[in-house]
C-alpha positions as CSV (number, residue, x, y, z in Angstrom):
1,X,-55.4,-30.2,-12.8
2,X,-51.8,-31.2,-11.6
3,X,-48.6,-29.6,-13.0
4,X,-46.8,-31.3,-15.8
5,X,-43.2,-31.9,-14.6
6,X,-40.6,-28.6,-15.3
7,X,-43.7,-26.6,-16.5
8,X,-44.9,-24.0,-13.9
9,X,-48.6,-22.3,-13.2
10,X,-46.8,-18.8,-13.2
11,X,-44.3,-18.4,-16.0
12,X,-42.8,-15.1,-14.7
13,X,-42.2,-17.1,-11.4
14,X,-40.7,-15.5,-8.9
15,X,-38.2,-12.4,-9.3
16,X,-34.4,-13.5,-9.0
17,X,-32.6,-12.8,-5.8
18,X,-36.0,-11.6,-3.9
19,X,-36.0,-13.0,-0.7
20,X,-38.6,-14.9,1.4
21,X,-40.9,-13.5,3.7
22,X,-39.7,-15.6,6.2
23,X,-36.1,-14.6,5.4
24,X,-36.9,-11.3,5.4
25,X,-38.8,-10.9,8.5
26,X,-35.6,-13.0,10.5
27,X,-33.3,-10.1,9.1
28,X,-36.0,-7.4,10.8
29,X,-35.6,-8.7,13.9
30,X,-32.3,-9.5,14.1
31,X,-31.9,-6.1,13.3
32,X,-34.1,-4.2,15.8
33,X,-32.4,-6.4,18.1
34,X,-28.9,-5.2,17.2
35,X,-30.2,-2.1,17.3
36,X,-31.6,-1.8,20.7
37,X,-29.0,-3.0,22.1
38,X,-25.8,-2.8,20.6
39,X,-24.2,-0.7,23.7
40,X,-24.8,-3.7,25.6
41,X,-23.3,-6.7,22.8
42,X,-20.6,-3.0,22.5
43,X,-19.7,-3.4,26.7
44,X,-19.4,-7.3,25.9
45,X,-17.0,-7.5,23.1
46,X,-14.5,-5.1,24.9
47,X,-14.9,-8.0,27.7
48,X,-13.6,-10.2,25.7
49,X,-9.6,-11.2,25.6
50,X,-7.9,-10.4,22.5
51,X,-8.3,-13.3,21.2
52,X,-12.0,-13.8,21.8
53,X,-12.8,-10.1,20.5
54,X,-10.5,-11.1,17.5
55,X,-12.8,-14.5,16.4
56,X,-15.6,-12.6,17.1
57,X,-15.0,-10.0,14.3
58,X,-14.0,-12.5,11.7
59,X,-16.9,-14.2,12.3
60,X,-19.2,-10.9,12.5
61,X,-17.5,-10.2,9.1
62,X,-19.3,-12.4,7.1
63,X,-22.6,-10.6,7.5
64,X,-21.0,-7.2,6.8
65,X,-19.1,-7.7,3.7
66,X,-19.7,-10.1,0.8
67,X,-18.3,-13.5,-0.1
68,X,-15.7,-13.6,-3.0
69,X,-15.7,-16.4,-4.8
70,X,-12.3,-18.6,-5.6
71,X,-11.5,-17.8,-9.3
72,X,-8.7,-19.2,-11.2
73,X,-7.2,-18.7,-14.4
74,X,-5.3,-20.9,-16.7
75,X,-3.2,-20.1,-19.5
76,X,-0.6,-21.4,-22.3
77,X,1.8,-19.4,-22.9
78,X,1.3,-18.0,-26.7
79,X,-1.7,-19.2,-27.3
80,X,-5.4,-17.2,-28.2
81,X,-6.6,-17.4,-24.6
82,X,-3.7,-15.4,-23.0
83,X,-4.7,-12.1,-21.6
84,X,-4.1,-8.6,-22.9
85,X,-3.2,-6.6,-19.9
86,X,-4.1,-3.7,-19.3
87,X,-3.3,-0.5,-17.1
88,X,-4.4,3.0,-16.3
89,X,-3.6,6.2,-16.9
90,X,-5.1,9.3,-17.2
91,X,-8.3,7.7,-16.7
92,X,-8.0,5.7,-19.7
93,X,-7.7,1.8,-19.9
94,X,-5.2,0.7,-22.2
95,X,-3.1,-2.4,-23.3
96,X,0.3,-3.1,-22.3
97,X,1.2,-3.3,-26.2
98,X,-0.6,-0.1,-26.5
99,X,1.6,1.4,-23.9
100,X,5.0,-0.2,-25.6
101,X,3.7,1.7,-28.7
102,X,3.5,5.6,-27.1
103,X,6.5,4.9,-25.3
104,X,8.3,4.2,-28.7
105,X,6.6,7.1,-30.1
106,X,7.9,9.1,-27.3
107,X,11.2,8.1,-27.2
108,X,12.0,8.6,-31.2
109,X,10.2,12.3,-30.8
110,X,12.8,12.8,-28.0
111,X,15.8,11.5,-29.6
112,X,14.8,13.5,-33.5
113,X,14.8,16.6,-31.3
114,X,17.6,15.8,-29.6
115,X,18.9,15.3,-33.1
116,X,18.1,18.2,-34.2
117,X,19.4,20.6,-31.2
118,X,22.7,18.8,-31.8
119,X,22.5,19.9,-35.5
120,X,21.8,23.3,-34.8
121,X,24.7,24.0,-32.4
């Protein structure tokens, strides 16, 4: 009995991100290769001039660290979608408005003791 078009014999199918076996195995012996010998593929690249040992990391880079995507971000100026920024401190993620507020707070505290040391004198 054939398969109906978009409908699968295994619903679960396969788990997301697993890899091949064939994929998998490649990676093994590209591996143990690197492995064995990397002194040698080491006494190679310093043969290289500068500029040679300099392509040859940016391109080695690409297996080593992961690929960012582009992202962009658009946005009018007072509308809904603008961002609430946000910083650090103290361990603590807060807004930028947030921040204005304490720093209000702060600065009134200071200035009514101020105030107050002035009256006292």
């Amino acid at each position: 009995m054939p398969f109906t078009k978009g409908e699968s014999g295994n619903e679960q199918g396969r788990p997301k991100g697993s890899t091949n076996k064939t994929t998998r195995l490649l990676r093994e012996i590209i591996s143990d290769f690197l492995d064995k010998n990397f002194e040698k593929i080491e006494q190679d690249f310093d043969k290289l001039s500068p500029k040679e040992r300099v392509k040859a990391y940016c391109d080695l880079l690409q297996y080593g660290l992961p690929k960012l995507q582009a992202t962009s971000l658009s946005i009018t100026p007072g509308a809904s979608n603008e961002p609430q920024l946000m910083i650090i401190t103290d361990g603590k993620v807060i807004s930028l408005k947030e921040k204005d507020r304490i720093e209000k707070t702060i600065l009134a505290t200071n200035e009514s003791e101020a105030d107050t040391k002035r009256e006292n004198k």
